[in-house]
N, CA, C and O of each residue as an XYZ file, in Angstrom:
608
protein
N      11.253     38.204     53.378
C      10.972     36.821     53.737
C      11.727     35.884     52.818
O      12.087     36.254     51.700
N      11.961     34.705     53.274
C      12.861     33.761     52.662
C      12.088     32.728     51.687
O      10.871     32.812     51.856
N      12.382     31.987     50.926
C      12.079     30.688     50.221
C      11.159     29.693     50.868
O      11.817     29.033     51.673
N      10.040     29.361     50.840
C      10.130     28.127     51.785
C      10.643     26.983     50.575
O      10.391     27.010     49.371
N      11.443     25.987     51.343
C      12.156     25.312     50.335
C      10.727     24.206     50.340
O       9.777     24.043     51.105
N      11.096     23.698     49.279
C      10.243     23.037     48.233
C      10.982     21.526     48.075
O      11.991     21.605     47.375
N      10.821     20.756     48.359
C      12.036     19.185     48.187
C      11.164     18.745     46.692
O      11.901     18.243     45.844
N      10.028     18.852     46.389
C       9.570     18.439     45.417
C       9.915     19.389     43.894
O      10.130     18.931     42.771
N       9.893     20.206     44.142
C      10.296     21.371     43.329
C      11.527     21.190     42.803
O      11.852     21.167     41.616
N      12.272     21.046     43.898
C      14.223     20.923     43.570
C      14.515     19.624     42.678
O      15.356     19.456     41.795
N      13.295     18.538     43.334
C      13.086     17.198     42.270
C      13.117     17.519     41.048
O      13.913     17.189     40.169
N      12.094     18.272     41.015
C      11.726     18.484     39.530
C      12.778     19.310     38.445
O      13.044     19.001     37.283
N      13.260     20.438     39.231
C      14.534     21.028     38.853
C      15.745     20.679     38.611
O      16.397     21.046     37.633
N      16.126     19.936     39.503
C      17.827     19.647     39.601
C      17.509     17.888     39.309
O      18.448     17.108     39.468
N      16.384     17.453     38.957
C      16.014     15.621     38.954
C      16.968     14.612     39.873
O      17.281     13.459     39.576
N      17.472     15.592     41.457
C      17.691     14.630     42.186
C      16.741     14.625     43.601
O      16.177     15.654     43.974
N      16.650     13.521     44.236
C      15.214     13.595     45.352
C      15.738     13.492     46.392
O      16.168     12.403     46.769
N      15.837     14.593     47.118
C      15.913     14.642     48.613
C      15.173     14.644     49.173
O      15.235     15.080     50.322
N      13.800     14.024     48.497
C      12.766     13.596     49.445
C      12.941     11.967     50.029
O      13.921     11.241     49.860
N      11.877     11.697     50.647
C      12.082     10.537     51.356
C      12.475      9.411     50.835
O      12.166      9.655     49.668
N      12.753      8.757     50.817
C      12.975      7.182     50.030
C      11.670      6.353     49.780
O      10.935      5.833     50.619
N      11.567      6.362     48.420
C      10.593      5.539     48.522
C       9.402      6.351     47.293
O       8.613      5.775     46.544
N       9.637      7.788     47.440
C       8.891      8.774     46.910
C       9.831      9.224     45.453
O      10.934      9.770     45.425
N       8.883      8.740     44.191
C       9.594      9.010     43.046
C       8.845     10.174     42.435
O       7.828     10.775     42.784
N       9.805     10.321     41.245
C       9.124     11.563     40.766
C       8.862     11.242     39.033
O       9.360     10.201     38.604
N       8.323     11.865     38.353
C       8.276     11.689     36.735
C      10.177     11.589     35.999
O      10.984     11.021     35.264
N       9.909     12.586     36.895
C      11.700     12.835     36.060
C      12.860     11.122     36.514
O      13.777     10.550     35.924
N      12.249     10.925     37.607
C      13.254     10.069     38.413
C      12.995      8.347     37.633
O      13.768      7.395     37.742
N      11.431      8.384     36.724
C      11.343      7.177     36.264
C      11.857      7.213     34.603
O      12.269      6.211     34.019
N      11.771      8.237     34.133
C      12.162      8.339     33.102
C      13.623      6.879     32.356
O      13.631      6.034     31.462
N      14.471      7.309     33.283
C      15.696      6.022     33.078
C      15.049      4.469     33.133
O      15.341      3.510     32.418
N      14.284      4.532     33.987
C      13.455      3.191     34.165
C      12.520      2.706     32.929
O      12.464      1.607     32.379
N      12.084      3.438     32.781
C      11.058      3.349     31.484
C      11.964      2.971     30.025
O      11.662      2.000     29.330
N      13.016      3.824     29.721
C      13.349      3.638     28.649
C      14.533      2.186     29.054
O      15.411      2.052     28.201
N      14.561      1.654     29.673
C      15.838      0.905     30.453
C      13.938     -0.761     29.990
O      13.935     -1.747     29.253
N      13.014     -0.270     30.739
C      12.049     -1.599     30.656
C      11.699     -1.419     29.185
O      11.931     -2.535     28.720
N      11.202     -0.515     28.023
C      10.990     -0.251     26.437
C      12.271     -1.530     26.074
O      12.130     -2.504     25.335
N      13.281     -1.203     26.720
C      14.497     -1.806     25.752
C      14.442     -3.578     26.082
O      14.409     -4.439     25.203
N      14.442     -3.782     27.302
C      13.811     -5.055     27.566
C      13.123     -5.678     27.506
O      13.273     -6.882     27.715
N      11.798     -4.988     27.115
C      10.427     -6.165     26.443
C      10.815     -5.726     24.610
O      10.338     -6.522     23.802
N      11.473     -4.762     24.135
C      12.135     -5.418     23.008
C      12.840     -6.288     22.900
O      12.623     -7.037     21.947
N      13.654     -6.504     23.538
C      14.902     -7.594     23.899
C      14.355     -8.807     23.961
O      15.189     -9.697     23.794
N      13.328     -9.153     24.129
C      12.525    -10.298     24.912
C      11.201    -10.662     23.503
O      10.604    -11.704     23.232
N      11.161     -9.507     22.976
C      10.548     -9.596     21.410
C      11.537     -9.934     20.900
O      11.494    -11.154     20.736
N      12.646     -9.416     20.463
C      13.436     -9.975     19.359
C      14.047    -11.329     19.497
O      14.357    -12.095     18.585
N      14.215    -11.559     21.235
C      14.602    -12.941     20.975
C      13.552    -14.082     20.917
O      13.589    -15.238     20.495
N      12.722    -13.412     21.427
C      11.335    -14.757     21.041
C      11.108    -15.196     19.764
O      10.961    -16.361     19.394
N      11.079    -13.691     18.791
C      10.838    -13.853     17.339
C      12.090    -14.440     17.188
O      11.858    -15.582     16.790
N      13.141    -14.301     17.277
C      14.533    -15.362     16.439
C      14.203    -16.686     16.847
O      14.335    -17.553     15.984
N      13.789    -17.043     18.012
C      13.397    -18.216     18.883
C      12.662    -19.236     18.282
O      12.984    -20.421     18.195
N      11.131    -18.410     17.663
C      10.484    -18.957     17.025
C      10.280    -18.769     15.562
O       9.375    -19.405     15.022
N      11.012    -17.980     14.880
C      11.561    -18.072     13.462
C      11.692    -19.103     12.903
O      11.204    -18.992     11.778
N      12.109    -20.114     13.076
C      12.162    -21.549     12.510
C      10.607    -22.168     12.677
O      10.527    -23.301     12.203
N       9.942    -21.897     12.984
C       8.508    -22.623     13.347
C       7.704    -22.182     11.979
O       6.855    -22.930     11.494
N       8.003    -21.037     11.454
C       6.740    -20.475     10.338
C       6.875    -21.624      9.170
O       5.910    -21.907      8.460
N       8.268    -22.317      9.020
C       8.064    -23.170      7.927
C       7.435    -24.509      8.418
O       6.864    -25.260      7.627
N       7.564    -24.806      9.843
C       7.495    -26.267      9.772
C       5.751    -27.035      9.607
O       4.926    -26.150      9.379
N       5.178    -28.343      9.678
C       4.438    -28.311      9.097
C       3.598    -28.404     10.772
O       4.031    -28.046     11.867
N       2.317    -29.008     10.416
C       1.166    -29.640     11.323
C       1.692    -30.565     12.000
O       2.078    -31.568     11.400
N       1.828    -30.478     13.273
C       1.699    -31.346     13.886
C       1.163    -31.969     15.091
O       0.349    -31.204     15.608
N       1.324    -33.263     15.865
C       0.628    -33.649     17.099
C      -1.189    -33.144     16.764
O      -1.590    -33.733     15.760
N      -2.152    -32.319     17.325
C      -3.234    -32.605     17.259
C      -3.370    -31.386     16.431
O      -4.476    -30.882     16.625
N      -2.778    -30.839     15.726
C      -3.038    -29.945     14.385
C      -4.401    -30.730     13.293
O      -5.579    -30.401     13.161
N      -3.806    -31.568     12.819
C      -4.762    -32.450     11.653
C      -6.029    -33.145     12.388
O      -6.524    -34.081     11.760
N      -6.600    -32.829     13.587
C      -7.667    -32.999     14.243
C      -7.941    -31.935     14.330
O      -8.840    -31.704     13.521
N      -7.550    -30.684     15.134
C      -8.587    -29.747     14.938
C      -8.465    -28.455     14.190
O      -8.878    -27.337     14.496
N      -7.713    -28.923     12.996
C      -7.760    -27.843     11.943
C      -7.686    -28.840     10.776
O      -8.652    -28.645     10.038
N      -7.094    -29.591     10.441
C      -6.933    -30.155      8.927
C      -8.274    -30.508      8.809
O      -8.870    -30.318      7.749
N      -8.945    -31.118     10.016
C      -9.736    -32.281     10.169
C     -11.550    -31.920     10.790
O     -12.501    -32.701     10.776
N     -11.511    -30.423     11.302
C     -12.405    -30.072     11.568
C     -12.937    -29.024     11.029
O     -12.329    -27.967     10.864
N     -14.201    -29.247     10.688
C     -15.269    -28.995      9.559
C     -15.639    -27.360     10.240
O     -15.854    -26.480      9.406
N     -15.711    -26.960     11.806
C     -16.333    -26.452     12.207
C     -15.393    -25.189     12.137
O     -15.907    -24.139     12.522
N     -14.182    -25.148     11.732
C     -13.321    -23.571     11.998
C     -13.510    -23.341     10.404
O     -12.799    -22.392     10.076
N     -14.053    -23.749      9.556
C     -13.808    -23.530      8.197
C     -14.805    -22.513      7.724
O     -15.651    -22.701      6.851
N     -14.593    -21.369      8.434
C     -15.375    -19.898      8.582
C     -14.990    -19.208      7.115
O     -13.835    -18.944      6.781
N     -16.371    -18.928      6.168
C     -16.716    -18.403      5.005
C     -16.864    -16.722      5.016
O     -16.509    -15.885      4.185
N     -17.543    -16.593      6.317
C     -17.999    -15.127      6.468
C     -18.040    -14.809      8.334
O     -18.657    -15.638      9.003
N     -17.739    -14.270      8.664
C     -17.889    -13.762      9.979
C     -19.364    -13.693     10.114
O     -20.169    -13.164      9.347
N     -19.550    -14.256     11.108
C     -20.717    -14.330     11.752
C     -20.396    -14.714     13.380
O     -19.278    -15.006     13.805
N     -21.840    -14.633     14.316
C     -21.711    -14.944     15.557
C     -22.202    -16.487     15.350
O     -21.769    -17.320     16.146
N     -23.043    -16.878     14.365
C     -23.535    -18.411     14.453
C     -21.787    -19.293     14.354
O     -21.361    -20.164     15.113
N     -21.068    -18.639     13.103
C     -19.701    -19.088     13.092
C     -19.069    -19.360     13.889
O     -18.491    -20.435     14.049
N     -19.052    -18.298     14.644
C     -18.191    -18.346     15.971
C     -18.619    -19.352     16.892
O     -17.784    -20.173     17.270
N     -19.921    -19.418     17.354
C     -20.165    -20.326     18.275
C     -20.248    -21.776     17.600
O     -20.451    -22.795     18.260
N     -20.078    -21.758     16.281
C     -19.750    -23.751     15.818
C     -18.207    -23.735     16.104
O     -17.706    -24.636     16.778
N     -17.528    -22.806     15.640
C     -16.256    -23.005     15.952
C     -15.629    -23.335     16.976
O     -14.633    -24.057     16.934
N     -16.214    -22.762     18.235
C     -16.166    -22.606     19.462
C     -16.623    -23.756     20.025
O     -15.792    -24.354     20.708
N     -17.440    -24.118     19.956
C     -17.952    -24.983     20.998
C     -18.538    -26.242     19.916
O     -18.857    -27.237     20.566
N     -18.679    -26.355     18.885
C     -19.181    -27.565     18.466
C     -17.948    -28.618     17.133
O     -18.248    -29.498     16.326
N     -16.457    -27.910     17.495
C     -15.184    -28.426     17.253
C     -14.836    -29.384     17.743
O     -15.497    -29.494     18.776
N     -13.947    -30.470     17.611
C     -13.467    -31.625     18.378
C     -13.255    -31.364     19.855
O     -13.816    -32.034     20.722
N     -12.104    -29.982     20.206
C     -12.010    -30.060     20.953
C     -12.810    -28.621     21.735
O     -12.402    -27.469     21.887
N     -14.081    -29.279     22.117
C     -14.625    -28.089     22.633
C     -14.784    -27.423     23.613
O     -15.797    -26.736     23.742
N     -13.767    -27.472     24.586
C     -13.384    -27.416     25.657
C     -12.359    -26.212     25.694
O     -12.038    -25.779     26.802
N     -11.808    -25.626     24.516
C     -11.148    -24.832     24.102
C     -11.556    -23.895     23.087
O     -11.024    -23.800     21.982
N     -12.916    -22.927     23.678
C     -13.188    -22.203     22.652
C     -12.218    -21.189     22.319
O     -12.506    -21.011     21.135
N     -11.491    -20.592     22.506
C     -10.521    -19.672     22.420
C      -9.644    -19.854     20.954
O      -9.630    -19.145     19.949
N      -9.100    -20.810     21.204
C      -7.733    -21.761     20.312
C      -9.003    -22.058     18.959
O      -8.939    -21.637     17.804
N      -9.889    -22.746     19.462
C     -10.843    -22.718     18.119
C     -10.804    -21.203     16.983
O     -10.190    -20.921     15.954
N     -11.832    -20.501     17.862
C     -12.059    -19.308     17.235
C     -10.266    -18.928     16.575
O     -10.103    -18.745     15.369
N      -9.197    -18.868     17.470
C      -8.151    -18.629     16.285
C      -8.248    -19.214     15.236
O      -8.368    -18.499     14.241
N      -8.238    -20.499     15.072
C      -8.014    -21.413     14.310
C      -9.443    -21.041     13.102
O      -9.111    -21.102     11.918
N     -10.463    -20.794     13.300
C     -11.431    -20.510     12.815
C     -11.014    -18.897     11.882
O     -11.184    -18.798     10.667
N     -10.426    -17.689     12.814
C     -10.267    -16.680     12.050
C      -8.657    -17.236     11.262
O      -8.497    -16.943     10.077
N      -7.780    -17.859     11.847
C      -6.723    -18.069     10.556
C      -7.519    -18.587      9.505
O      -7.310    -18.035      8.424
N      -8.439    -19.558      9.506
C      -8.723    -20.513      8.410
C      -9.584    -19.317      7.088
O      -9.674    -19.382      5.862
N     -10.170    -18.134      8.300
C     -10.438    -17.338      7.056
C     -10.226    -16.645      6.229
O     -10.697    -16.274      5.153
N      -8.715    -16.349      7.420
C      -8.107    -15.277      6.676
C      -7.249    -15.739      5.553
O      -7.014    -15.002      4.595
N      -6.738    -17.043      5.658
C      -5.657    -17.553      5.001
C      -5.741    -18.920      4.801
O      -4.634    -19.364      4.499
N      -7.006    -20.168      4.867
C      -7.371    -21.050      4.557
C      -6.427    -21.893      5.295
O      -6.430    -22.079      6.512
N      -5.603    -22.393      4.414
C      -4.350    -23.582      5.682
C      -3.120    -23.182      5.073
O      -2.183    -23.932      4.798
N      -3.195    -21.759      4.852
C      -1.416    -21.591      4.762
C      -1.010    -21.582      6.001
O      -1.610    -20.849      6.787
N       0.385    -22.598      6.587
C       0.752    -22.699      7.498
C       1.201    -21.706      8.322
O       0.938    -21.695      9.525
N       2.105    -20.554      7.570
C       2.767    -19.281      7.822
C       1.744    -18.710      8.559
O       2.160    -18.645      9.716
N       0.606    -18.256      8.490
C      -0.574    -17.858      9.143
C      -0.543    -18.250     10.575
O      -0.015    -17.708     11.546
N      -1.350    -19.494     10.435
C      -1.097    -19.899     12.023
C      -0.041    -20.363     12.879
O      -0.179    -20.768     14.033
N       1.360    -20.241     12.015
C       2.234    -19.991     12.860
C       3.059    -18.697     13.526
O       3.691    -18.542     14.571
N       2.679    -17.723     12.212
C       2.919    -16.524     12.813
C       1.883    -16.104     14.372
O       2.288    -15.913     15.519
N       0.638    -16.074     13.893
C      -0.345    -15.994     15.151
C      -0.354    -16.733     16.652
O      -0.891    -16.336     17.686
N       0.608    -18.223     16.357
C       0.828    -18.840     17.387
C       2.309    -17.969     18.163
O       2.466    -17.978     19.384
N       3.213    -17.315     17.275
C       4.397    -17.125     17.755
C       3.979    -15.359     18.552
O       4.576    -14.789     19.466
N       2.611    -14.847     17.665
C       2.088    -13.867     18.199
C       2.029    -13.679     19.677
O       2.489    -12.893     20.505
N       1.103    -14.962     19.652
C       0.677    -15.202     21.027
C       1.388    -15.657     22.034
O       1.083    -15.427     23.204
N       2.323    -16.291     21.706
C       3.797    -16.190     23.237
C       4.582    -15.229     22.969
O       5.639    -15.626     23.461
N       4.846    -13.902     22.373
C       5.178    -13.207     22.456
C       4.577    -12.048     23.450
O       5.237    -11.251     24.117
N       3.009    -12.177     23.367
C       2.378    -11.295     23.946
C       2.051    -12.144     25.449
O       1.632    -11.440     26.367
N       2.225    -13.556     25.701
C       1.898    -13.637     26.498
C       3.341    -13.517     27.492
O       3.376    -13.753     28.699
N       4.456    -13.102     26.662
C       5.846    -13.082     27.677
C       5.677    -11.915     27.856
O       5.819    -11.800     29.074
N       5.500    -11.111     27.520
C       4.807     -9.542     27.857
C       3.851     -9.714     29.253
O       4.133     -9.659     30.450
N       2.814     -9.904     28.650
C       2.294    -10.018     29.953
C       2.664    -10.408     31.331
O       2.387     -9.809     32.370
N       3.363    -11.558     31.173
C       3.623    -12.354     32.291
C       5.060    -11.449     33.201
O       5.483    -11.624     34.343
N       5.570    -10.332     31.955
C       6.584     -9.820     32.504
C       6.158     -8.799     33.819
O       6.759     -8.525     34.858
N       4.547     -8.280     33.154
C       4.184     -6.889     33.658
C       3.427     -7.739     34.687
O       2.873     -6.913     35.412
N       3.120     -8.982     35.122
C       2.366     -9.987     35.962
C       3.280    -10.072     36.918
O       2.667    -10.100     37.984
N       4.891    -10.152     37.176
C       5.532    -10.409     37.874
C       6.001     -8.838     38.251
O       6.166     -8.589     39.445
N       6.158     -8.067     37.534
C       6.649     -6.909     38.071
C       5.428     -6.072     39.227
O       5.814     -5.367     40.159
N       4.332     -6.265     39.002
C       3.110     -6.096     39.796
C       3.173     -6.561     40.720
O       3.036     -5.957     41.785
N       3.452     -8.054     40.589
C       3.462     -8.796     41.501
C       4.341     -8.659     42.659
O       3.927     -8.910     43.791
N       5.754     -8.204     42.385
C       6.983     -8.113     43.533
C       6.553     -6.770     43.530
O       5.792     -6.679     44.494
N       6.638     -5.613     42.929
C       6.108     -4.459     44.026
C       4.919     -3.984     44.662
O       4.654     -2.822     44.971
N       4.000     -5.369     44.875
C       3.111     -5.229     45.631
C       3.692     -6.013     46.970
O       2.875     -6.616     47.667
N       4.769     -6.013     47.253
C       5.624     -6.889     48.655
C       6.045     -5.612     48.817
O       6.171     -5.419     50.026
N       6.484     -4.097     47.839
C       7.411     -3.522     48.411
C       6.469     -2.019     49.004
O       6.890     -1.099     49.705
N       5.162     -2.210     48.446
C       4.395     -0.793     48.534
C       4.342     -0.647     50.171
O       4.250     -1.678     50.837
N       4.387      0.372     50.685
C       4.316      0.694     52.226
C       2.685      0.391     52.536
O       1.830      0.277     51.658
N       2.497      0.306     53.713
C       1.250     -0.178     54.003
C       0.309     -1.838     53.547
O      -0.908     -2.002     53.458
N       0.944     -2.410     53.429
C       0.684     -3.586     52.877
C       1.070     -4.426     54.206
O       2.122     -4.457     54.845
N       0.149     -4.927     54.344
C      -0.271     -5.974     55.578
C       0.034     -7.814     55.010
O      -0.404     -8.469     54.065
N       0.735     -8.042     55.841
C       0.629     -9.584     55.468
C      -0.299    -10.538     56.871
O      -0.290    -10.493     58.101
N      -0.993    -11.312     55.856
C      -2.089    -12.284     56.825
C      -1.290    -13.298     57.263
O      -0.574    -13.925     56.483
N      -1.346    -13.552     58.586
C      -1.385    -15.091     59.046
C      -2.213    -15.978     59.313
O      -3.268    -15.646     59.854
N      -1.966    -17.268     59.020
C      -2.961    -18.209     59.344
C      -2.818    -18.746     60.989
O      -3.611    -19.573     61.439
């Protein structure tokens, strides 16, 4: 008796796919993966050169309101009572999030500027990350088979 041929098998063997289009394999993303690693580095290193000049500069626009100026991020000890003055009983309390940073820089590092500017440059770094893996989700959910589009 003969072979039954295997198209997935030969994938895996020879890492080219004579299966259908559309159908990948481990081996077949491999190039992809290390090809996207190199691009959200790429996209780190230039953000960090980007925002490299920011760690020296000083306070500004509504900085000296809700950090020079507010009593409530000036966190001694971690606590949850802390958190929620920081949070919600700050100038601007409408922004518990940005508080509580501002609350854990102030503890970790009082008002050295370097602090909360590194943490600010943190945070658009990670949020260009995200937004990368937000859009890549996003367009191959147009390309997945079976995907229905609604009309109004």
């Amino acid at each position: 008796m003969g072979k039954i041929y295997d198209k997935k098998e030969e994938t895996i063997q020879t890492g080219k796919n004579t299966a259908s289009p559309g159908c990948e394999t481990p081996l077949m993303r491999k190039p992809f993966i290390k090809q996207e690693i190199l691009l959200l580095a790429l996209l780190v290193i230039v953000g960090s050169i980007i925002y490299s000049n920011n760690l020296t500069g000083p306070f500004i626009f509504d900085d000296e309101r809700n950090i020079l100026k507010n009593r409530h991020i000036r966190m001694t000890q971690l606590t949850i009572e802390g958190f929620r003055q920081a949070a919600f009983e700050s100038y601007a309390s409408s922004r518990p999030l940005p508080n509580i940073s501002f609350a854990l820089n102030y503890y970790f590092h009082q008002y050295d500027l370097r602090g909360y500017h590194l943490v600010n440059i943190l945070i658009h770094l990670i949020t260009g990350i995200l937004l990368y893996f937000f859009i890549k989700v996003t367009i191959s959910l147009g390309r997945t088979e079976g995907v229905q589009s609604f009309t109004l």
